[in-house]
DSSP file (Angstrom, degrees, kcal/mol; ACC not computed):
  #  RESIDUE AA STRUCTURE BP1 BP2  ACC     N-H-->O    O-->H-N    N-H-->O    O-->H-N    TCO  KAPPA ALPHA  PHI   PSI    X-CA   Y-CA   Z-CA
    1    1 A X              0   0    0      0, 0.0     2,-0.7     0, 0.0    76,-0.1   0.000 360.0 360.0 360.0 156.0   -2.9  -10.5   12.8
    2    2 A X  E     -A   76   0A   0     74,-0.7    74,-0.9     1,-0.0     2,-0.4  -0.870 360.0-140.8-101.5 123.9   -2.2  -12.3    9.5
    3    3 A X  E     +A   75   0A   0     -2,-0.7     2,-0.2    72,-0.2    72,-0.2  -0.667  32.3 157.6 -66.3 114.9    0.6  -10.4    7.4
    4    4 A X  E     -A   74   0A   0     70,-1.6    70,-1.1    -2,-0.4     5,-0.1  -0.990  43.3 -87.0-149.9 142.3    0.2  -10.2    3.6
    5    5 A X  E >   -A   73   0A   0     -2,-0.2     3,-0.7    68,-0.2    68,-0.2   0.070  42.3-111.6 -47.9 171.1    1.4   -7.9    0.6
    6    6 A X  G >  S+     0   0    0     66,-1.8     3,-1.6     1,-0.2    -1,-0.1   0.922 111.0  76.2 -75.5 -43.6   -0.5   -5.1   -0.1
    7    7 A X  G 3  S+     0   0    0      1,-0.3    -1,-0.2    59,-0.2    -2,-0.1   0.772  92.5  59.2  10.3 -65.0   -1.6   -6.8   -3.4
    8    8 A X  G <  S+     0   0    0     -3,-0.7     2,-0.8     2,-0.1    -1,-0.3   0.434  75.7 103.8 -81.7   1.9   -3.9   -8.9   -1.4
    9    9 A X    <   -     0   0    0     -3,-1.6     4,-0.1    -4,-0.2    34,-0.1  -0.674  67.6-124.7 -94.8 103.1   -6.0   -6.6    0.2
   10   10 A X    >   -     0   0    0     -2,-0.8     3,-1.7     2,-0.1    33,-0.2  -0.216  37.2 -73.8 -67.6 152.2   -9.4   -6.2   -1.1
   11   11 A X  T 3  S+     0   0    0      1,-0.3    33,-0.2    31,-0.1    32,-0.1   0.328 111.2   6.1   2.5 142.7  -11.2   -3.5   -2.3
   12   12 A X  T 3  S+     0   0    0     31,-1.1     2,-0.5     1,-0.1    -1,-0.3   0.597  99.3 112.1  48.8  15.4  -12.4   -1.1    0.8
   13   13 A X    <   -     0   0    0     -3,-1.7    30,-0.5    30,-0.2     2,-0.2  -0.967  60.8-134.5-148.3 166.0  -10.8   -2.7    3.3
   14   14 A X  E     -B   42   0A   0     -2,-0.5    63,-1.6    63,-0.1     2,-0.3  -0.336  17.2-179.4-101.6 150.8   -7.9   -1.5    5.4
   15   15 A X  E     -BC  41  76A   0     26,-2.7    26,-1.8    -2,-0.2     2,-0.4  -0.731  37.7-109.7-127.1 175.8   -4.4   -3.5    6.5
   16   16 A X  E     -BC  40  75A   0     59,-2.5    59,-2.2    -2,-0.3    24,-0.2  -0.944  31.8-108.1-122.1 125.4   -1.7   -1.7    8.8
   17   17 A X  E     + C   0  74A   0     22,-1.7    21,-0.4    -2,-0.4    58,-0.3  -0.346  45.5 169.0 -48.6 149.4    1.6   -0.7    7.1
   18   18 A X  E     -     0   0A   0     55,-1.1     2,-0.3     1,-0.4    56,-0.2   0.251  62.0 -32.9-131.5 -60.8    4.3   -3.5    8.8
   19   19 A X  E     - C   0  73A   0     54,-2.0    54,-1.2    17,-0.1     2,-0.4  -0.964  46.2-119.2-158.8-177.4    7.1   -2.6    6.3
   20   20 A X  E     + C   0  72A   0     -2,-0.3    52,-0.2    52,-0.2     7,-0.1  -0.985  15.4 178.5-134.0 119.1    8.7   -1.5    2.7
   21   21 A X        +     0   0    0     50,-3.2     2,-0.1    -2,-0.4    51,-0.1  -0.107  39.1 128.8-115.6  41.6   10.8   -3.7    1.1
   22   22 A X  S    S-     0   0    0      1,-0.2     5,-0.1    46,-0.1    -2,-0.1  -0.408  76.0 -73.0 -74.8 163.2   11.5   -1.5   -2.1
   23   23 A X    >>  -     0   0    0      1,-0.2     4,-3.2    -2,-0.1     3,-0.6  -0.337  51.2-112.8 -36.0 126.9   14.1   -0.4   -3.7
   24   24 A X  T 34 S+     0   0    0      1,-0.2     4,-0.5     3,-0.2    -1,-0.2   0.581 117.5  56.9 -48.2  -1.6   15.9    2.6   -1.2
   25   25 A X  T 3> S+     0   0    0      2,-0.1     4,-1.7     3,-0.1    -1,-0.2   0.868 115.7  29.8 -90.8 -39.4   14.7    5.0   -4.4
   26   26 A X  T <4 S+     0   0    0     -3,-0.6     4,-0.3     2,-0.2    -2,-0.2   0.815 116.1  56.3 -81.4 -29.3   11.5    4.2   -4.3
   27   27 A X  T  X S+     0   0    0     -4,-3.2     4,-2.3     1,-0.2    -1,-0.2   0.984 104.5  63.2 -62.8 -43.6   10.9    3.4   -0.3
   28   28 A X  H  > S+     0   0    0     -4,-0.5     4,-1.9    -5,-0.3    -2,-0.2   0.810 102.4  46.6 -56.3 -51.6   12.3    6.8    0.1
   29   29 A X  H >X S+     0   0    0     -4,-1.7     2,-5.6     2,-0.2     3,-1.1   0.658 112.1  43.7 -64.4-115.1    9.3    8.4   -1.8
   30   30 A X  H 34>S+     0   0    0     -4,-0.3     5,-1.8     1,-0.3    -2,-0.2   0.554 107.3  59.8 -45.6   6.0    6.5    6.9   -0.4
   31   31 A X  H >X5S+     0   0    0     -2,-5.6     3,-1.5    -4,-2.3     4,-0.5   0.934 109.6  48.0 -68.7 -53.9    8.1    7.4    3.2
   32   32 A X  H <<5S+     0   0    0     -4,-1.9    -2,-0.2    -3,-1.1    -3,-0.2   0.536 106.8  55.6 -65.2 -23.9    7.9   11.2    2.0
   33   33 A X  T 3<5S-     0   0    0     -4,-0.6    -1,-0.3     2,-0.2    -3,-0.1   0.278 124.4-105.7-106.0  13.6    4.1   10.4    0.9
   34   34 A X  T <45S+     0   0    0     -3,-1.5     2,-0.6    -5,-0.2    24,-0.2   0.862  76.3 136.6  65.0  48.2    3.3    9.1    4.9
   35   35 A X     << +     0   0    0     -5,-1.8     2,-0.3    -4,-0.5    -1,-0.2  -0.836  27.6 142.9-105.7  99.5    3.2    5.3    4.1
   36   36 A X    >   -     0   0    0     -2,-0.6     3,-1.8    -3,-0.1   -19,-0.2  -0.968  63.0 -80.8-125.2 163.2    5.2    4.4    7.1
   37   37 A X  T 3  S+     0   0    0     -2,-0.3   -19,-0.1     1,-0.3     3,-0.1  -0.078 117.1  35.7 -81.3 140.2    4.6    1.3    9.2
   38   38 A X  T 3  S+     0   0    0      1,-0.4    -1,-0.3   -21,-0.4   -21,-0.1  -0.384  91.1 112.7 132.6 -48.8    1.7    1.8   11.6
   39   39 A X  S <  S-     0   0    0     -3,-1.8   -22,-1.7   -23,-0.2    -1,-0.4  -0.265  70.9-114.7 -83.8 128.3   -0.2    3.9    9.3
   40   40 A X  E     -B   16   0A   0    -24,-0.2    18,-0.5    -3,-0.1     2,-0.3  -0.429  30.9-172.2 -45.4 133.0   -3.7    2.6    7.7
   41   41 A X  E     -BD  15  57A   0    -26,-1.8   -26,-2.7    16,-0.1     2,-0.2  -0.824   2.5-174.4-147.2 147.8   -3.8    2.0    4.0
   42   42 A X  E     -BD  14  56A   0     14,-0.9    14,-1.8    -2,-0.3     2,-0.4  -0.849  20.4-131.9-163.6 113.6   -6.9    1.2    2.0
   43   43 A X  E     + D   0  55A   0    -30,-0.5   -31,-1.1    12,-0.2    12,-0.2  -0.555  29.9 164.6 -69.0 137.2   -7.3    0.4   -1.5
   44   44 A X  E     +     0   0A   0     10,-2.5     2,-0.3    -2,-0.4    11,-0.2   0.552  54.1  26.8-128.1   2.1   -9.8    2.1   -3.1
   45   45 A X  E     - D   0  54A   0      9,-1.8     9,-2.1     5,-0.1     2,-0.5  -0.938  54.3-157.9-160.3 133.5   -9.6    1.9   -7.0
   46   46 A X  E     - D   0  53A   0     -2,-0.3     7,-0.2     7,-0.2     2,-0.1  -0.942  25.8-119.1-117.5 137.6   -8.2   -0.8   -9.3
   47   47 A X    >   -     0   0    0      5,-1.6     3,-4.9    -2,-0.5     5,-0.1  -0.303  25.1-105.5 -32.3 128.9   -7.4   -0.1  -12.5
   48   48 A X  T 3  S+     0   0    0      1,-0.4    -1,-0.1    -2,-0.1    -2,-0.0   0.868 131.2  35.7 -31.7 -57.7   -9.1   -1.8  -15.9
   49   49 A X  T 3  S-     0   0    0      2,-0.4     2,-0.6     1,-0.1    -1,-0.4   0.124 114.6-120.0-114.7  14.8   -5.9   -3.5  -15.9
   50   50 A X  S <  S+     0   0    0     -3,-4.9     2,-0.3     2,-0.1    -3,-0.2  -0.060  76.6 120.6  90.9 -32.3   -5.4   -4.0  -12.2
   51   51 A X        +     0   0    0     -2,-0.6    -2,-0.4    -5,-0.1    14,-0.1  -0.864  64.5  25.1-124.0 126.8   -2.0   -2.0  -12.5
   52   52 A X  S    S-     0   0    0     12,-0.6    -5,-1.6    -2,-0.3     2,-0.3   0.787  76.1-158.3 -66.2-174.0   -1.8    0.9  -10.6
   53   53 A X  E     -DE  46  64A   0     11,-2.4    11,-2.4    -7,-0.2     2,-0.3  -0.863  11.7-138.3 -83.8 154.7   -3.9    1.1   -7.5
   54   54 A X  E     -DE  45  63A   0     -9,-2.1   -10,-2.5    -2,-0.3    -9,-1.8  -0.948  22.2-179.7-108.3 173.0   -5.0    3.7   -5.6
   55   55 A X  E     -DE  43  62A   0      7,-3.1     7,-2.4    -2,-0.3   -12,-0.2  -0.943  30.6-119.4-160.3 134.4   -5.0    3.5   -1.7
   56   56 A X  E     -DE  42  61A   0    -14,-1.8   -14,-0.9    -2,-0.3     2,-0.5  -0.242  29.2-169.8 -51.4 150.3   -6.2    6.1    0.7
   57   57 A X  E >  S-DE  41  60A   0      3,-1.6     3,-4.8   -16,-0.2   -16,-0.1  -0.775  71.0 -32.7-174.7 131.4   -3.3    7.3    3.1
   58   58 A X  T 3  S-     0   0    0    -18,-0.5     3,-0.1    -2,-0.5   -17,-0.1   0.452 126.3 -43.3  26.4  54.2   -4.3    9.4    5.9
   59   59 A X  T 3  S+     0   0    0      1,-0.3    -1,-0.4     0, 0.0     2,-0.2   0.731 124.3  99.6  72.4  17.1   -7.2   11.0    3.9
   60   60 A X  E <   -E   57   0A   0     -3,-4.8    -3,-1.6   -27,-0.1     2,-0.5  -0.784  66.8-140.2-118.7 161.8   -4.7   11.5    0.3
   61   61 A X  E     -E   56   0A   0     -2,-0.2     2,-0.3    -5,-0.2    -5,-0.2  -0.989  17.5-168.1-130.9 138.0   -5.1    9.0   -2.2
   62   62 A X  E     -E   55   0A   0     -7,-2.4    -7,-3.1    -2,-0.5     2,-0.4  -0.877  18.8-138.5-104.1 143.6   -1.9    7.8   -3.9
   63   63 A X  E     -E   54   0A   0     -9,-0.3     2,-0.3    -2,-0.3    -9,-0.2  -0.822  31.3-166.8 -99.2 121.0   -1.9    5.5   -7.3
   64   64 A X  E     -E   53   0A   0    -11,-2.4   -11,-2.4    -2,-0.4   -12,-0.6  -0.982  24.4-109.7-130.8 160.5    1.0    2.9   -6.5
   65   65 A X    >   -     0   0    0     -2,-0.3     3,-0.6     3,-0.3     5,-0.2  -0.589  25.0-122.4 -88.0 139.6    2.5    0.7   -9.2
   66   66 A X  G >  S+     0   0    0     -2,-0.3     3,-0.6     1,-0.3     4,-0.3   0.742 112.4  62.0 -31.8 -41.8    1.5   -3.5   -8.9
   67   67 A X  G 3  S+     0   0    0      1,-0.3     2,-0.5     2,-0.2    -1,-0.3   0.910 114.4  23.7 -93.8 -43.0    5.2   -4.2   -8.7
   68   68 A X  G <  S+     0   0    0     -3,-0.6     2,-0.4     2,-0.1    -1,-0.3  -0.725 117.9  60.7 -96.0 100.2    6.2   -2.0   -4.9
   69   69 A X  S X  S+     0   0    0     -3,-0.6     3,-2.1    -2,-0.5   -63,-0.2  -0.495  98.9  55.0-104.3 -93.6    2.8   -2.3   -3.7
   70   70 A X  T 3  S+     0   0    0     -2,-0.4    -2,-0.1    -4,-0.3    -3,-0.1   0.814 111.3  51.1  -0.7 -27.8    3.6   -6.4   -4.0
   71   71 A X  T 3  S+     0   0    0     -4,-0.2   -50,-3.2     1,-0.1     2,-0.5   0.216  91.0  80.6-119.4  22.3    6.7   -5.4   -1.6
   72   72 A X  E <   - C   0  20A   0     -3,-2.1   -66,-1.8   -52,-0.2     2,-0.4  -0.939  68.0-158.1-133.4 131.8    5.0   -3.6    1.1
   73   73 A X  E     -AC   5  19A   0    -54,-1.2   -54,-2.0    -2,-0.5   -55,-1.1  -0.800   9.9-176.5-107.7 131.5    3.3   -5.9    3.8
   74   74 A X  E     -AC   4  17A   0    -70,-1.1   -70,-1.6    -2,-0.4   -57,-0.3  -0.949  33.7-109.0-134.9 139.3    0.4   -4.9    6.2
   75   75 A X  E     -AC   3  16A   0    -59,-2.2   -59,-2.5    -2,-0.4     2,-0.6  -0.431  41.8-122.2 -62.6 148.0   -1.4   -6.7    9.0
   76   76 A X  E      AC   2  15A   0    -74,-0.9   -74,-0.7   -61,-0.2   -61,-0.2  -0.881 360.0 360.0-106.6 119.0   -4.7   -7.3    7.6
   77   77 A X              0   0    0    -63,-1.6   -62,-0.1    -2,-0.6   -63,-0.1   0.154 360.0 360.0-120.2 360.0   -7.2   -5.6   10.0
């Protein structure tokens, strides 16, 4: 499977968490919000302005900011 930031992941369709390369403040929250590697992630709304997304999580939807979404990489399913 091809490994690519979460950035790249179009619309509707789902990658597999691989890791979080944020800052420890920030990995630390969205470990708390169940993005941990394994787990299916799916964008499902871009902002006018691209910046945040939101992405589905285990049936929650979370808004993450352009800049750690860019530093967490998922197998592209």
């Amino acid at each position: 499977m091809e490994t690519i930031p979460l950035t790249k992941l179009n619309l509707h369709s789902s990658g597999i968490i691989k890791e979080i390369n944020c800052n420890n403040t920030v990995k630390r929250r969205l470990l708390d919000l169940g993005l941990i590697p394994t787990t299916i992630i799916t964008p499902i709304f871009k902002s006018i302005s691209g910046d945040p997304i939101a992405y589905e999580v285990r049936n929650n939807v979370f808004a993450i900011r352009k800049e750690d979404a860019e530093k967490i990489l998922v197998f592209k399913k």
